[in-house]
N, C-alpha and C positions, 0 to 999 in steps of 0.2 A: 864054396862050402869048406867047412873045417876039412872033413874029407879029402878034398881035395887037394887042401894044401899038405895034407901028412902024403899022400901020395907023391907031388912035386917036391918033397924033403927025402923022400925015399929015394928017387931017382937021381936029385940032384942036392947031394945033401951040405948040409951047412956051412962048409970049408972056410975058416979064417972068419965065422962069424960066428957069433952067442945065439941059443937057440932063443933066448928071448927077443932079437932083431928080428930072426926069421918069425916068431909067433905074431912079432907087432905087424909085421910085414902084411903076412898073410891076412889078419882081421881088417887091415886098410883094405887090400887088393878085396873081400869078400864085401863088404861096405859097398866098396864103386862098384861091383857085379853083380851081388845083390840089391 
């Protein structure tokens, strides 16, 4: 869930990457777990 990935951003946050990678990232990873 969106959720979940701002939480995994919180924790481990975006270092040396554009938060647009992490966003693309996150909606594949929610895709294959959803």
């Amino acid at each position: 869930s969106f959720a979940y990935a701002c939480l995994l951003v919180r924790e481990y946050p975006p270092t040396g990457l554009s938060v647009k990678y992490w966003d693309f990232l996150f909606s594949v990873v929610d895709m294959r777990i959803l």
